[in-house]
NULUMKE-628857 format. One record per residue (C-alpha): residue in one letter; x negated, y negated, z. Coordinates in steps of 0.001 Angstrom, whole numbers, plus 524288, in hexadecimal, padded with zeros to 5 digits. Layout:
REM residues N
(r 'A' (X Y Z))
...
***
This chain:
REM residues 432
(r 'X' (80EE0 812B9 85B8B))
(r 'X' (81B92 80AD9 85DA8))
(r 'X' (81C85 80522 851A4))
(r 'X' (817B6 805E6 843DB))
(r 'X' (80F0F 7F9E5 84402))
(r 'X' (80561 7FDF9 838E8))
(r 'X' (80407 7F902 82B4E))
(r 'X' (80A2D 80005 81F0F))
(r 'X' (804BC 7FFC7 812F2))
(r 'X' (7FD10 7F4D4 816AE))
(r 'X' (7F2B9 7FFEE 81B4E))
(r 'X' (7F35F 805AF 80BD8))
(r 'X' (7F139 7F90E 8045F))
(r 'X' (7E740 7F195 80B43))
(r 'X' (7DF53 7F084 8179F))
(r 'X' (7E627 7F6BB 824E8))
(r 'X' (7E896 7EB61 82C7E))
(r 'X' (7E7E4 7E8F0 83AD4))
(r 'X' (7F5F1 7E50A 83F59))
(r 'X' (7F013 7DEB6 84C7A))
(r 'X' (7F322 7CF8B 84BBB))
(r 'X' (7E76F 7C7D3 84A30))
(r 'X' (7E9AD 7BED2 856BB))
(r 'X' (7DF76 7B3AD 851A7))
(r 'X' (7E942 7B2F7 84641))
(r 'X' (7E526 7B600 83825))
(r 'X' (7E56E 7ABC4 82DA4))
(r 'X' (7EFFE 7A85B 8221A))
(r 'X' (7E4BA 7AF62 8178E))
(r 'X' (7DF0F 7B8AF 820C6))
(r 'X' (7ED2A 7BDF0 822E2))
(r 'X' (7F003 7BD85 8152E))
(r 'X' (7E2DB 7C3F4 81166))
(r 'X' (7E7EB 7CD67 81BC8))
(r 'X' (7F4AC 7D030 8138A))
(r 'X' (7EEBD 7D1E1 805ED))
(r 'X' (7E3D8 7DB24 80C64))
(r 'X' (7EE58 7E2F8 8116D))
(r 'X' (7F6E4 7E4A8 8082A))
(r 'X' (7EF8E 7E5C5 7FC89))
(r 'X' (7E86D 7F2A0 7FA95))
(r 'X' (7E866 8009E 7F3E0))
(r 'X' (7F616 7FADA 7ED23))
(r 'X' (7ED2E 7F00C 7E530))
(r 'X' (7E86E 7FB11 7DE75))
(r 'X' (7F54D 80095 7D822))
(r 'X' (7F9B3 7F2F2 7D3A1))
(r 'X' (7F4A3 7F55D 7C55C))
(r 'X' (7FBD2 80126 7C488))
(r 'X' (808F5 7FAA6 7C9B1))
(r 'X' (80776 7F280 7BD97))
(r 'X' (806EE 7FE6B 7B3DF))
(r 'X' (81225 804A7 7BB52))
(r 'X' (81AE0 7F83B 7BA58))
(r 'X' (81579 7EFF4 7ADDB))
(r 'X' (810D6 7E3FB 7AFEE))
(r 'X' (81F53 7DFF8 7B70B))
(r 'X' (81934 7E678 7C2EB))
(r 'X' (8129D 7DA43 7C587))
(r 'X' (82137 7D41D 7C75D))
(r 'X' (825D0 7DF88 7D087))
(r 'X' (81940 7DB63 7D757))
(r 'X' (81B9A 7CE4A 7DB49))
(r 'X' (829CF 7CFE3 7DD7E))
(r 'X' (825CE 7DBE8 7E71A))
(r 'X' (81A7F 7D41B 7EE55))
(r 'X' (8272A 7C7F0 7F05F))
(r 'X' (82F17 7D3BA 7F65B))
(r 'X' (82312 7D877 7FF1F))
(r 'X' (81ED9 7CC20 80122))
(r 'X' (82DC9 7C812 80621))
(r 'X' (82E03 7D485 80F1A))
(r 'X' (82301 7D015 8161A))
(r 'X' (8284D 7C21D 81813))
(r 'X' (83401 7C94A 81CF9))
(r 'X' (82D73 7D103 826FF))
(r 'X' (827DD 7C663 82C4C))
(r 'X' (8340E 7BFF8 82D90))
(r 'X' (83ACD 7CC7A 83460))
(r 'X' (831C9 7CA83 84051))
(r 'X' (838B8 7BCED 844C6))
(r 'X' (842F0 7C769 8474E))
(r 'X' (83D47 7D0D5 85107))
(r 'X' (83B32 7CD73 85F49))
(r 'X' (83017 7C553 8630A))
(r 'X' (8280D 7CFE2 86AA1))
(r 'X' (82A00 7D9AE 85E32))
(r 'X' (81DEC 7DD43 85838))
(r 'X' (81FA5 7D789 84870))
(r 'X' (81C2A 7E495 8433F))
(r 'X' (823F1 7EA81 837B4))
(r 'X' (8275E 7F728 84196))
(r 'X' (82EA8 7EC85 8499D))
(r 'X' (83539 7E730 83E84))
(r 'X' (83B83 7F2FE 83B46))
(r 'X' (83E32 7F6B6 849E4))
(r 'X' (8466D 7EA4C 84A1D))
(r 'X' (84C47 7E8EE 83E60))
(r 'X' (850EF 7F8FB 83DC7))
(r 'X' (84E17 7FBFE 84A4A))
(r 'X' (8459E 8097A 84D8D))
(r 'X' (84A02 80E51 84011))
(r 'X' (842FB 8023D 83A1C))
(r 'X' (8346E 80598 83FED))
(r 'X' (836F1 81424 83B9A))
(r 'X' (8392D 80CE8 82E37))
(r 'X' (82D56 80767 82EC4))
(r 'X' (8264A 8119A 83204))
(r 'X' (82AC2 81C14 827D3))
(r 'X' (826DB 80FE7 81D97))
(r 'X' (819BA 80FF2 82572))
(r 'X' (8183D 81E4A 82377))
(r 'X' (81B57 81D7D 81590))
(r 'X' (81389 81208 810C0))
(r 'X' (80757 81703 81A5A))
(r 'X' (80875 82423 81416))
(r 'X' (80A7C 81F6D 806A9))
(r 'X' (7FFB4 816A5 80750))
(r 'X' (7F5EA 8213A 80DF2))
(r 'X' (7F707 82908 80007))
(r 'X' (7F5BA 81E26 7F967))
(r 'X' (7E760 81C41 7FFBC))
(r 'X' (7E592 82A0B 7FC46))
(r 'X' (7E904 8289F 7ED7B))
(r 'X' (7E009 81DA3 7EC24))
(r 'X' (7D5F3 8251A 7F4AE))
(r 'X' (7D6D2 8306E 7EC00))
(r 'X' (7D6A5 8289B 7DF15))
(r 'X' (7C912 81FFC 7E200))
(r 'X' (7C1F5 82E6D 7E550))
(r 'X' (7C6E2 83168 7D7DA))
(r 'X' (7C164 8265F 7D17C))
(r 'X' (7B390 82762 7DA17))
(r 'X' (7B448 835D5 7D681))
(r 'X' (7B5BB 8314F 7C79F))
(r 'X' (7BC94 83D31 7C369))
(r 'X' (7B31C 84864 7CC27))
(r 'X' (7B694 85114 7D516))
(r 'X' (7B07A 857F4 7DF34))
(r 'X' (7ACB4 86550 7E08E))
(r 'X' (7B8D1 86DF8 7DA72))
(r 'X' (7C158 862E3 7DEC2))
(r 'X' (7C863 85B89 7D4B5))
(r 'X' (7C588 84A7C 7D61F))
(r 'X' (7D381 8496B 7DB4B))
(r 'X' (7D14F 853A9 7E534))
(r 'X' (7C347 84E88 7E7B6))
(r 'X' (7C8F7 84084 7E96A))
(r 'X' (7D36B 8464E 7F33B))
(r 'X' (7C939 84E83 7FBAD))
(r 'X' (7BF9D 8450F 7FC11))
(r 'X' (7CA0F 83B45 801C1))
(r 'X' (7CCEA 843F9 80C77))
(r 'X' (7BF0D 84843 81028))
(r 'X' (7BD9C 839B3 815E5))
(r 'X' (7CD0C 8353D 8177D))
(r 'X' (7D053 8420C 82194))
(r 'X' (7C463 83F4E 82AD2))
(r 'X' (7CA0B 83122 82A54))
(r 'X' (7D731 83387 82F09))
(r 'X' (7CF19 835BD 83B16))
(r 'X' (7CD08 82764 83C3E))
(r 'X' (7D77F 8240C 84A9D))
(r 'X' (7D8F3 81532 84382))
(r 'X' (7D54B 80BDA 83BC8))
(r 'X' (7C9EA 80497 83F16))
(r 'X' (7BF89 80DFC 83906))
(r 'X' (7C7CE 80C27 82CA7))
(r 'X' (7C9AC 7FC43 82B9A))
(r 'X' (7BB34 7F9AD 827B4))
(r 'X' (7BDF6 8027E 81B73))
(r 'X' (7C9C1 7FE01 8188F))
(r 'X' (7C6D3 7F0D0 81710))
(r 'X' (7C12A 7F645 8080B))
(r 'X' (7CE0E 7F606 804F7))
(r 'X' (7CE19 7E5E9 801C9))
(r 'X' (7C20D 7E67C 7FB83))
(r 'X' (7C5B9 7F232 7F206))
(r 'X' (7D247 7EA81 7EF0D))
(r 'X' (7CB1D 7DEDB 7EA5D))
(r 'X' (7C186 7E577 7E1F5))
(r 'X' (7CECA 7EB45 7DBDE))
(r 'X' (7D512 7DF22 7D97A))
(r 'X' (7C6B1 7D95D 7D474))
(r 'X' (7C401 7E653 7CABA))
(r 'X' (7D361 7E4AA 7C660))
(r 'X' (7D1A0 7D6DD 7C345))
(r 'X' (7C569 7D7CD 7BBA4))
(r 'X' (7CB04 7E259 7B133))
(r 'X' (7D2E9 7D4DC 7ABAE))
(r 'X' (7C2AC 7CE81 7AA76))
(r 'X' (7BA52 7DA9D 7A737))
(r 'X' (7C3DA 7E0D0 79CA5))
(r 'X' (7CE88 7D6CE 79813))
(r 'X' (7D225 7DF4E 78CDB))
(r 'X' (7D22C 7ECD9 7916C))
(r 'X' (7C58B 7EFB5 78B18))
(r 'X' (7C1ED 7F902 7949D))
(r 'X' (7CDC4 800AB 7956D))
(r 'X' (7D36E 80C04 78AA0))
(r 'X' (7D74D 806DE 77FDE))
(r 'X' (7E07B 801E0 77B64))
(r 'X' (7E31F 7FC33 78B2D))
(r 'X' (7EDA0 80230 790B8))
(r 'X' (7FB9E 7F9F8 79049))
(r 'X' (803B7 7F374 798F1))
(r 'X' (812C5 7F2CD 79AF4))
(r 'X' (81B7E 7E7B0 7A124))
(r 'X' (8251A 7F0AA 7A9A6))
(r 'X' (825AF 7FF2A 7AC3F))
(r 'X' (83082 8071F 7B2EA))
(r 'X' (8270F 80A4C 7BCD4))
(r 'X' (82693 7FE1F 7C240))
(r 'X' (82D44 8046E 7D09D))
(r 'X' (81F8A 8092D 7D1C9))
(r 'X' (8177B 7FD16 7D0D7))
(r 'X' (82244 7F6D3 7DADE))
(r 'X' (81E4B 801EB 7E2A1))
(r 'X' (80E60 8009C 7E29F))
(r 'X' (8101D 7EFFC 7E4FC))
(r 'X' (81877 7F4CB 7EEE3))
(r 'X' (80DDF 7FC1E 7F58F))
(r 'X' (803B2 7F226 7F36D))
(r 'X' (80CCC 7E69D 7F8ED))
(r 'X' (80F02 7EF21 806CD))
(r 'X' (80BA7 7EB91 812F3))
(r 'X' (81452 7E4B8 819D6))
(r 'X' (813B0 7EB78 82758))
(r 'X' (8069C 7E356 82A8E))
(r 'X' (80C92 7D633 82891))
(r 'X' (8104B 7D3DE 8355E))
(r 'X' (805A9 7D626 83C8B))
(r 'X' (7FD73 7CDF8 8309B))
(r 'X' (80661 7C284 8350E))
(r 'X' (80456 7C2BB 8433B))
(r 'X' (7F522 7C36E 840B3))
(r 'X' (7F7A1 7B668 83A3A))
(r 'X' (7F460 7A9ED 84188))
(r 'X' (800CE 7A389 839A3))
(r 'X' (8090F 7ACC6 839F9))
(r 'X' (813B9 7A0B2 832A1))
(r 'X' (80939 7A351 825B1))
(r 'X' (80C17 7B16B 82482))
(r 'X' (81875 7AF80 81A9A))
(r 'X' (8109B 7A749 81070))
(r 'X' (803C4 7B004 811C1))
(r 'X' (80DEF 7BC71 80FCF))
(r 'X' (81181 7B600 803AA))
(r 'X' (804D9 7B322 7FE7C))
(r 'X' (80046 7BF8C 80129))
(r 'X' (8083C 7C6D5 7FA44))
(r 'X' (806BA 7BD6C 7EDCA))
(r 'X' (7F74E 7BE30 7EF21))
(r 'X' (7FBC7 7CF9E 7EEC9))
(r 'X' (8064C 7CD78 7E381))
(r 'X' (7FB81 7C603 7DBDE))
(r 'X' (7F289 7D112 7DF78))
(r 'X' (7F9DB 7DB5F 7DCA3))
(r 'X' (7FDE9 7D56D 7CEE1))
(r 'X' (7F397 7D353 7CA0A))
(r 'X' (7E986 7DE6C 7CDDB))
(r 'X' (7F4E1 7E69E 7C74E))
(r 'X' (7F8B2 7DF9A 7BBA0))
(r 'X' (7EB10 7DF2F 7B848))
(r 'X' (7E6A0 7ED65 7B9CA))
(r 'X' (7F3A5 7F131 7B2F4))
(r 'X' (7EF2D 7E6C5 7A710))
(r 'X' (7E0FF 7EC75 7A6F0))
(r 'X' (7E57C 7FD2A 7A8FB))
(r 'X' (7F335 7FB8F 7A2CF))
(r 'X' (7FC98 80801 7A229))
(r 'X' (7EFDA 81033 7A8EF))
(r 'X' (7EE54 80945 7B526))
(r 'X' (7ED43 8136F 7BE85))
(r 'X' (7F404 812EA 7CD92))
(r 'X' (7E5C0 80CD0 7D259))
(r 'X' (7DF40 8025C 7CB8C))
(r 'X' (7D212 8082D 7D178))
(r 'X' (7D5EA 815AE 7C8B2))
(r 'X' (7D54E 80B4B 7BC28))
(r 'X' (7C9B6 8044F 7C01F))
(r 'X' (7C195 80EE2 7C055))
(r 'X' (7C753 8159F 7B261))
(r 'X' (7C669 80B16 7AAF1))
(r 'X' (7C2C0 7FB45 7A7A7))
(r 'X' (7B862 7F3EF 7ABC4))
(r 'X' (7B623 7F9D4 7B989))
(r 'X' (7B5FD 8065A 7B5B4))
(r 'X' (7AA41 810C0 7B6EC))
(r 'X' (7A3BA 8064A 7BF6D))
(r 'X' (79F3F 80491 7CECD))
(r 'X' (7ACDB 7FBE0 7CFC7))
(r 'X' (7B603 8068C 7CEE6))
(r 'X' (7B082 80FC5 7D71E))
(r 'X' (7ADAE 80448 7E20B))
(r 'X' (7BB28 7FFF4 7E171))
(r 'X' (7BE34 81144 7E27E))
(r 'X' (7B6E0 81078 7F03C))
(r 'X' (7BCF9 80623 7F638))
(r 'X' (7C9F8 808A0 7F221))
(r 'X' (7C555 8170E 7F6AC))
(r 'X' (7C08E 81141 804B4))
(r 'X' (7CC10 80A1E 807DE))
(r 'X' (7D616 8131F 80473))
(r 'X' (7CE04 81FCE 80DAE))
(r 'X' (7D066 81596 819E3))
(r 'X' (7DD61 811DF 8159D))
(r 'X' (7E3A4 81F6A 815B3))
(r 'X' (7DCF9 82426 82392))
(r 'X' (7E16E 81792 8281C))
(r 'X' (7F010 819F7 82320))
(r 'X' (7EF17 827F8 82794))
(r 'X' (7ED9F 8213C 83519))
(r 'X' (7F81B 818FF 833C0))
(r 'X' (80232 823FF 8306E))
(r 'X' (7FBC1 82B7E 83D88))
(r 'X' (80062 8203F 844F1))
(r 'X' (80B74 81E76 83E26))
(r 'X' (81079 82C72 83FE3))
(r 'X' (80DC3 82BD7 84DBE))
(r 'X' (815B4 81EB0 85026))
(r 'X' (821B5 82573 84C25))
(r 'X' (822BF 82F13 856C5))
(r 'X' (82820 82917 8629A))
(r 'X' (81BF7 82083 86B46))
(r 'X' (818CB 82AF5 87565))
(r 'X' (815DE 833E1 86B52))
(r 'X' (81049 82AEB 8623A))
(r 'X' (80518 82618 86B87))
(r 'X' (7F8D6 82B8C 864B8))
(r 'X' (7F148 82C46 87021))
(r 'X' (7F98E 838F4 8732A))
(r 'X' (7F778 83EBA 867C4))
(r 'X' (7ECEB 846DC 86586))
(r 'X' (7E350 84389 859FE))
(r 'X' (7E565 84F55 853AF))
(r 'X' (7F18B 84D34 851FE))
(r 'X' (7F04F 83F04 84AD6))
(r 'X' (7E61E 84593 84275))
(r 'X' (7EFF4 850F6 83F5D))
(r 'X' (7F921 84365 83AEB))
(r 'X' (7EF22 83EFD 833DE))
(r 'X' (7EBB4 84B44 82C43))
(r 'X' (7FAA0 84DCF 82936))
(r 'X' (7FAA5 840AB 823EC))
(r 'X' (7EEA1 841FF 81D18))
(r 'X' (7F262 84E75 815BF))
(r 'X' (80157 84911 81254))
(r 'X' (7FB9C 83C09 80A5B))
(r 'X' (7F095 842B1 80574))
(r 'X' (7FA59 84DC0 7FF45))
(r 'X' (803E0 842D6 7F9E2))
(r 'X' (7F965 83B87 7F59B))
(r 'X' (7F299 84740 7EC9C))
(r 'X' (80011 84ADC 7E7ED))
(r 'X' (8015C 83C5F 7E2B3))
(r 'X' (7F432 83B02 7DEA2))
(r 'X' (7F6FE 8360B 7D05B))
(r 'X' (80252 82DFA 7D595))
(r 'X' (7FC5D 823B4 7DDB8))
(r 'X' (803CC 8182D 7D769))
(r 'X' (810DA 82005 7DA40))
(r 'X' (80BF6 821CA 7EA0C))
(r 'X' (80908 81387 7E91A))
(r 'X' (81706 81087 7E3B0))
(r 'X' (81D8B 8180C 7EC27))
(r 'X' (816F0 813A6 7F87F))
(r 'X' (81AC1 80647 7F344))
(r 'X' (828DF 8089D 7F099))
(r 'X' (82A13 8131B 7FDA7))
(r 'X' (82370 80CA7 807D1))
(r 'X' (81DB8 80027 8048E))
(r 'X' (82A62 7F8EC 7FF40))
(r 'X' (83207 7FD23 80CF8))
(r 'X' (82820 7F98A 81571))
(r 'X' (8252A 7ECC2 80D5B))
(r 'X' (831FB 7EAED 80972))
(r 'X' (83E5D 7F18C 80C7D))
(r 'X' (83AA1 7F121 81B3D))
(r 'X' (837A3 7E3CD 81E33))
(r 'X' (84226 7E026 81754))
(r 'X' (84BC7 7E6AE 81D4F))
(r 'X' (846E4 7E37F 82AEB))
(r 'X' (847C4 7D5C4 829C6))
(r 'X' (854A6 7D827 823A0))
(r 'X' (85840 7DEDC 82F01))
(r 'X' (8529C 7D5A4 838E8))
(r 'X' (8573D 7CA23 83156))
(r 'X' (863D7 7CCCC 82BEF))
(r 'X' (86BEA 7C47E 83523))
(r 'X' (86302 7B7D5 83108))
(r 'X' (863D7 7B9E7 822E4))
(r 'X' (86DBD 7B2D5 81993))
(r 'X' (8739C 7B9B4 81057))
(r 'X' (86B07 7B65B 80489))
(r 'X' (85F4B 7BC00 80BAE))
(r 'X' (86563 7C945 80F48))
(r 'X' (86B19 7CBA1 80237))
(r 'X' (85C21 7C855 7FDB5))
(r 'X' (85693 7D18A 8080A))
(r 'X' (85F16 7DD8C 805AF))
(r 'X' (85BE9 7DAB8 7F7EA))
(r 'X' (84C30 7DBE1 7FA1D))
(r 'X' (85072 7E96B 8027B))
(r 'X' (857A3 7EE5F 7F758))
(r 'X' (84D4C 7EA31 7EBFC))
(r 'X' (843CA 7F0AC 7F5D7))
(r 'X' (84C10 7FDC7 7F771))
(r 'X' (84EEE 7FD2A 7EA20))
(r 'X' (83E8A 7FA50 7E570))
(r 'X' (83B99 80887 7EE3A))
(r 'X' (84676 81055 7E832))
(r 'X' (83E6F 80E6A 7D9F2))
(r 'X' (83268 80CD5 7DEC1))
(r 'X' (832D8 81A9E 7E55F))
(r 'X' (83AAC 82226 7DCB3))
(r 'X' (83327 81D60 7D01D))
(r 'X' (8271F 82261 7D843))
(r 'X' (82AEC 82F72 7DD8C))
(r 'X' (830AD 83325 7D035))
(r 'X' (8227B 8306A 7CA39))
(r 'X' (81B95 83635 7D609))
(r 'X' (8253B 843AF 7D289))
(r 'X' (8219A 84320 7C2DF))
(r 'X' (81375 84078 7C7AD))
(r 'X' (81344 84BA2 7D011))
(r 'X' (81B38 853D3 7C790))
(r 'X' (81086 852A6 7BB09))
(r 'X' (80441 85594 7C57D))
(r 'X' (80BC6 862F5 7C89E))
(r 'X' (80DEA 8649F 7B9EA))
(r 'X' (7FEB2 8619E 7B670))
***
């Protein structure tokens, strides 16, 4: 494995796509179709919560975030008129140009990160739909957390098994259908219960701006990644000259998204809206103690046990890319060794993961603010800078160098906001 040619995040918030071209040439709104499937996913479902962490002015950091994403992928786009023709236009290649070896070991550490980040993420949500199908039992002596968690691994372990991902895709396709009945249950709180009737009363409040408002940056962050499958999106195009204006309109068709599925389950839940919508759903309002909660549990529950085996994969290959090719060829390796890999990553997410059990919207954040913002960001920025710099006037540098430092500057408080609450978080569990 020469290169790092796999998707990011892309793999944690929607469906893992295949990066071979399509060669009869896919369609302006198949493409774009492509692009929302992709990159909307298990972050959809924090988007409420980003609200009660930020006040309603999260909605503002929201659509001045999806311009910034939505200019980094414009821009790395335009970096590939800059590498030679017979280049592949991967985002490994970018950075191998632009920074030269050091660049693709940048992109893979970012890789790593996001991958890893977003393979406890899948095991957070995992864990919390067993808790709501388990409805507060456990089993045997075993507490429902501790249920939740072995139950998890009786069928995830024998997955990591799995030597790729073909016996995963039909399951994984759940994913889109569990994020429309999501955006369909959120919607219908605003017709079923217009005045909170169904909630605690009196409802709980609301509040225009909170100092926590890093964090929400942090979760849109997460939920607006996945930039590294762009390229090969727009050479499966068959006009490739329409990929700029669908880019654009698919990240206003995810901005409106995103806005609104979280301004209205932070109207309906208020200052209780929990890291998950699906958590809410089932504890209270219209949906709750009925088939719909425990349907939408399953799915969510489905697609998240292929998405982490699949991720777990990734990082395998991932790993193995970064030793030099001769040793990296799999076929020399023997299984039990990749299924040694796979159990060592197994056991490190699923021992973060437990540890930050009851802080899924700061894992979220800081996957966001980590990983998610450099690779969606900070990188393809700075390689087009790089690539570019000898084109540009001075009025775009000064406006480039600007987006790199608002970006450096947006991680700095998004991560140490986060990893100060993940410390007091921890720090009251040990107390308890």
């Amino acid at each position: 494995m020469d290169e790092v040619t796999i998707p990011l995040l892309a793999s944690v918030s929607g469906s893992i796509p295949d990066l071979e071209p399509v060669r009869e040439g896919a369609t302006f709104t198949q493409t774009l179709f492509n692009v929302i499937n992709i990159f909307v996913g298990l972050g959809l479902l924090s988007t409420p919560y980003a609200y009660r962490a930020g006040g309603y002015i999260a909605g503002v950091a929201l659509l001045l975030l999806s311009s910034l994403f939505c200019l980094s992928g414009h821009l790395i786009v335009a970096a590939f008129q800059y590498l030679p023709v017979d280049a592949p236009r991967s985002f490994p290649q970018l950075g191998k140009h632009a920074l030269g070896i050091h660049g693709r070991k940048v992109v893979a550490v970012v890789a790593f990160l996001e991958l890893f980040g977003g393979a406890c993420m899948a095991l957070l949500v995992t864990w919390q739909q067993l808790l709501i199908l388990l409805d507060g039992h456990g089993l045997l002596a075993l507490s429902p957390v501790h249920t939740a968690v072995a139950l998890s691994l009786l069928w995830l372990v024998p997955m990591l098994s799995v030597g790729g991902f073909s016996r995963l895709a039909i399951l994984s396709k759940l994913g889109m259908l569990s994020v429309c009945i999501v955006v369909t249950v959120v919607y219908s709180l605003l017709v079923l219960d217009p005045s909170r009737e169904d909630l605690p009363q009196p409802p709980p409040g609301h509040a225009l701006a909170r100092w926590t408002l890093p964090q929400a940056v942090g979760i849109f962050a997460v939920s607006l990644s996945g930039h590294s499958t762009l390229p090969a999106l727009r050479a499966g195009m068959a006009a490739p000259s329409r990929f700029p204006a669908l880019l654009t309109a698919a990240f206003c068709v995810m901005a409106l998204l995103y806005g609104t599925v979280g301004a209205m389950g932070y109207w309906y839940y208020g200052s209780t809206t929990s890291a998950l919508i699906t958590t809410d759903i089932s504890r209270a309002g219209p949906w709750a103690d009925t088939a719909m909660d425990k349907l939408l549990a399953c799915l969510l529950l489905v697609n998240c046990s292929t998405k982490y085996p699949a991720l777990v994969l990734v990082l395998q290959d991932l790993i193995i890319g970064m030793f030099p090719s001769k040793v990296a060829t799999q076929g020399q390796l023997r299984p039990a060794v990749l299924a040694t890999l796979r159990m060592l990553l197994c056991a490190a997410s699923v021992g973060l993961s437990f540890a930050a059990l009851d802080s899924i919207a700061c894992v979220m954040s800081l996957v966001g603010g980590v990983a998610s913002l450099s690779c969606s960001l900070l990188m393809p920025t700075l390689f087009y800078v790089k690539l570019a710099w000898a084109e540009l006037g001075a009025a775009r540098r000064g406006a480039l160098l600007a987006l790199l430092g608002l970006g450096s500057a947006l991680m700095v408080f998004i991560t140490s906001q986060n990893v100060v609450q993940l410390l007091a978080q921890l720090g009251k569990s040990k107390g308890a």
